[in-house]
MITOR-534724 format. One line per field, with one value per residue: residue number from 0; x, y, z of N, C-alpha, C in turn. Coordinates in Angstrom, 3 decimals. Each point is the difference from the previous one (the first is absolute). Layout:
num <- [NUM ...]
n_xx <- [X ...]
n_yy <- [Y ...]
n_zz <- [Z ...]
ca_xx <- [X ...]
ca_yy <- [Y ...]
ca_zz <- [Z ...]
c_xx <- [X ...]
c_yy <- [Y ...]
c_zz <- [Z ...]
***
This chain:
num <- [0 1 2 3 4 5 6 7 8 9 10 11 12 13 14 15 16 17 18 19 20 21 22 23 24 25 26 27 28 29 30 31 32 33 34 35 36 37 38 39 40 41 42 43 44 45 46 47 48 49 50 51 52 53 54 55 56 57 58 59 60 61 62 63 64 65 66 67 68 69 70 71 72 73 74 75 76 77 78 79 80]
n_xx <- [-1.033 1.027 0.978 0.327 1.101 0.673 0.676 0.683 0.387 -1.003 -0.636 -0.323 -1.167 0.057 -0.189 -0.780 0.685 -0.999 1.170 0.904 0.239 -0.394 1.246 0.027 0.169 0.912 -0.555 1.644 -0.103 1.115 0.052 0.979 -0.178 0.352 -1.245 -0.793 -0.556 -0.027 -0.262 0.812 -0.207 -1.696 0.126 -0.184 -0.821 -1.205 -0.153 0.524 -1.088 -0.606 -0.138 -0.672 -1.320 -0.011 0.260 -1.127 0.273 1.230 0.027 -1.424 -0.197 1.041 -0.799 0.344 -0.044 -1.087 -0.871 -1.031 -0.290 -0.913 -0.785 -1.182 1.403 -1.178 0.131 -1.145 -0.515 0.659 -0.773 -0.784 0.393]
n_yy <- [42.337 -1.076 0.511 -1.195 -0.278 -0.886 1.061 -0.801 -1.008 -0.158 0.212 -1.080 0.671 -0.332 -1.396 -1.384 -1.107 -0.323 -0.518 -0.486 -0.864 0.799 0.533 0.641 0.855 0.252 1.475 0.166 0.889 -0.677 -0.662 1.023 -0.037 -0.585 0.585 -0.898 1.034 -1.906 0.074 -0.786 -1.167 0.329 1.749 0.409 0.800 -0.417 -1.609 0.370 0.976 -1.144 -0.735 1.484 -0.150 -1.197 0.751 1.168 -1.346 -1.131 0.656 -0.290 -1.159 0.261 0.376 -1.442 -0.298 -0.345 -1.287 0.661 -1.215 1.243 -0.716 0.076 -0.848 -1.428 -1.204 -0.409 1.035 0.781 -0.788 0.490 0.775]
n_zz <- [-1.523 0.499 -0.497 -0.062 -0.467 -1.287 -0.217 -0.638 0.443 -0.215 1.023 -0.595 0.083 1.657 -0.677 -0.168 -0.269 -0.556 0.235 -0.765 1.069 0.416 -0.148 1.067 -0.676 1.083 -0.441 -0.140 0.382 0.257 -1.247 -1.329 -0.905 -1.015 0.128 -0.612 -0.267 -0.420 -1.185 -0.394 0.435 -0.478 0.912 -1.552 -0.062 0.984 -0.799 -1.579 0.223 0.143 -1.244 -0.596 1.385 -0.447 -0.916 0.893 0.745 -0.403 -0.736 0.080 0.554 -1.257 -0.144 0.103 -1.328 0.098 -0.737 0.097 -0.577 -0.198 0.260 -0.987 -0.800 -0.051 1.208 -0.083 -0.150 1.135 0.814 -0.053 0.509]
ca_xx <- [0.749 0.988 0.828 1.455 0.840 1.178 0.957 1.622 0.814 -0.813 0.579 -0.499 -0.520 -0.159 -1.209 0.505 -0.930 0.499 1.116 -0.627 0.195 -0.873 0.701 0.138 1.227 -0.066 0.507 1.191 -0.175 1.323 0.466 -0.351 -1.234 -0.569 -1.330 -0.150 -1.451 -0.627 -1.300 0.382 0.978 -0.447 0.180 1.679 0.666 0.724 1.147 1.218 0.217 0.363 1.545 1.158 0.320 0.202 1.168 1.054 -0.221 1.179 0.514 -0.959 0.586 1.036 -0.257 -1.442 -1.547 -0.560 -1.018 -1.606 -1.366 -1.286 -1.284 -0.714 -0.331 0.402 1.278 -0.009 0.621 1.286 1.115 -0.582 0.701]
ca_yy <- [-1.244 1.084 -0.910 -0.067 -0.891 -0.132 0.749 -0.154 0.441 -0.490 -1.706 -0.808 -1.076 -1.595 -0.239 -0.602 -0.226 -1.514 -0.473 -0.898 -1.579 0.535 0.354 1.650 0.796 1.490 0.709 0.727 0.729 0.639 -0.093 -0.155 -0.820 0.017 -0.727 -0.224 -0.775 0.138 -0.606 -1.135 -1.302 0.121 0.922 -0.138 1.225 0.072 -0.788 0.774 0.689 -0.459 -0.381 0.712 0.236 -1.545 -0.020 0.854 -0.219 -0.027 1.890 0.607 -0.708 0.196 1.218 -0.269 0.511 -1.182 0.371 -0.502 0.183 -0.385 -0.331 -0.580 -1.328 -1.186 -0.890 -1.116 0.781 -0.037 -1.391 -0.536 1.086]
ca_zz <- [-0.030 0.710 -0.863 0.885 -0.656 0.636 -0.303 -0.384 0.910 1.342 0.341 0.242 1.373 -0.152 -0.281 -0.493 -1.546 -0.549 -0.626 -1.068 0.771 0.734 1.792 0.361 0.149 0.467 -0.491 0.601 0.226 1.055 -1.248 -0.632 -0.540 -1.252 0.041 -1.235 0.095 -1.422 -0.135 0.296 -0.822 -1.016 -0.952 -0.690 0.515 1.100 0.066 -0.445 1.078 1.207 -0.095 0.056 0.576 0.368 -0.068 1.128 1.335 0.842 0.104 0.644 1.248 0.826 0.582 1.652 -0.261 -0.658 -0.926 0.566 -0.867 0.424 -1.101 0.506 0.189 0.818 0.184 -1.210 -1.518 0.149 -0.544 -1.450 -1.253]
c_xx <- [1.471 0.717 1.343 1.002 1.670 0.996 1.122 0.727 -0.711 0.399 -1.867 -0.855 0.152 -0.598 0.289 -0.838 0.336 0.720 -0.626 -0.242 -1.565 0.210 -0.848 1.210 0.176 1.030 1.019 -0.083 0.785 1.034 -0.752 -1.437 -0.442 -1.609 -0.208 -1.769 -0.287 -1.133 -0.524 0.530 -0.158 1.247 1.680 1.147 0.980 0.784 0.734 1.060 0.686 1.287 1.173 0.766 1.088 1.843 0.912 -0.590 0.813 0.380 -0.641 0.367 1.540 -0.545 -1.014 -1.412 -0.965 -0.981 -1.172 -0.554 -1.103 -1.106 -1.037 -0.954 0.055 1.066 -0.243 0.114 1.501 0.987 -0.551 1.036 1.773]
c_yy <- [0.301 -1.664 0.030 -0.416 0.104 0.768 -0.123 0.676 -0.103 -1.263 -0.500 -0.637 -1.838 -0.441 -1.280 -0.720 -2.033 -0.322 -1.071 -0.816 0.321 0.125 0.995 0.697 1.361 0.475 0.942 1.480 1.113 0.415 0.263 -0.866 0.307 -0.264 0.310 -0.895 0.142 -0.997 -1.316 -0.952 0.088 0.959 -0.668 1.471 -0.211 -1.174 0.880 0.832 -1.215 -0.606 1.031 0.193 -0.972 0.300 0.743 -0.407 0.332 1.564 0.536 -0.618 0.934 1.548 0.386 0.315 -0.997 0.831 -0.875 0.233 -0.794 -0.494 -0.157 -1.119 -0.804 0.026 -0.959 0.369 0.062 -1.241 -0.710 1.021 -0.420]
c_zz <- [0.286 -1.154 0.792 -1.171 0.526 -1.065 -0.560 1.609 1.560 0.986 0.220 0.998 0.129 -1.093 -0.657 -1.550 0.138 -0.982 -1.429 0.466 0.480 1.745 0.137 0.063 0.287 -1.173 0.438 0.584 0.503 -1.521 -0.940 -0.915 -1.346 0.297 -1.712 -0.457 -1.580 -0.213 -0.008 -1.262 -1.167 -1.275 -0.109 0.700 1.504 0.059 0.116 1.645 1.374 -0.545 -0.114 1.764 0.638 -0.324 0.682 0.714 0.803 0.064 1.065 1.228 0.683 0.195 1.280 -0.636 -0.376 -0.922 -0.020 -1.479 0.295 -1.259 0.441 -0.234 1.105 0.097 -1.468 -1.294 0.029 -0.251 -1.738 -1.364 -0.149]
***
């Protein structure tokens, strides 16, 4: 089995994900990128975690960087939380 992954410091293949609205959204690739995969709406943990992230946005922005969290919730769970 040949395992591939992504490294601290890697760059990122294309790739994209559905947004909450339920867009398609390409993922940045040329920048920086917080990716952040938690469990979802349900767990108390990763709230915590997303609001901590919620408060370095603007920091993270002035550093040309964005931040991708992923779930794997619905769109309808999503707007339901």
């Amino acid at each position: 089995m040949i395992e591939s992954r992504i490294n601290v410091g890697d760059r990122i293949p294309a790739f994209e994900l559905e947004a909450t609205d339920g867009a398609r959204m390409a993922v940045p690739t040329g920048s920086p990128l917080i990716l952040i995969f938690f469990r979802g709406q349900w767990c108390p943990y990763c709230r915590w975690e997303l609001a901590g992230l919620q408060t370095i946005t603007r920091s993270v922005a002035e550093l040309s960087a964005g931040i991708v969290a992923v779930s794997p919730d619905t769109p309808g769970e999503r707007r339901a939380a």
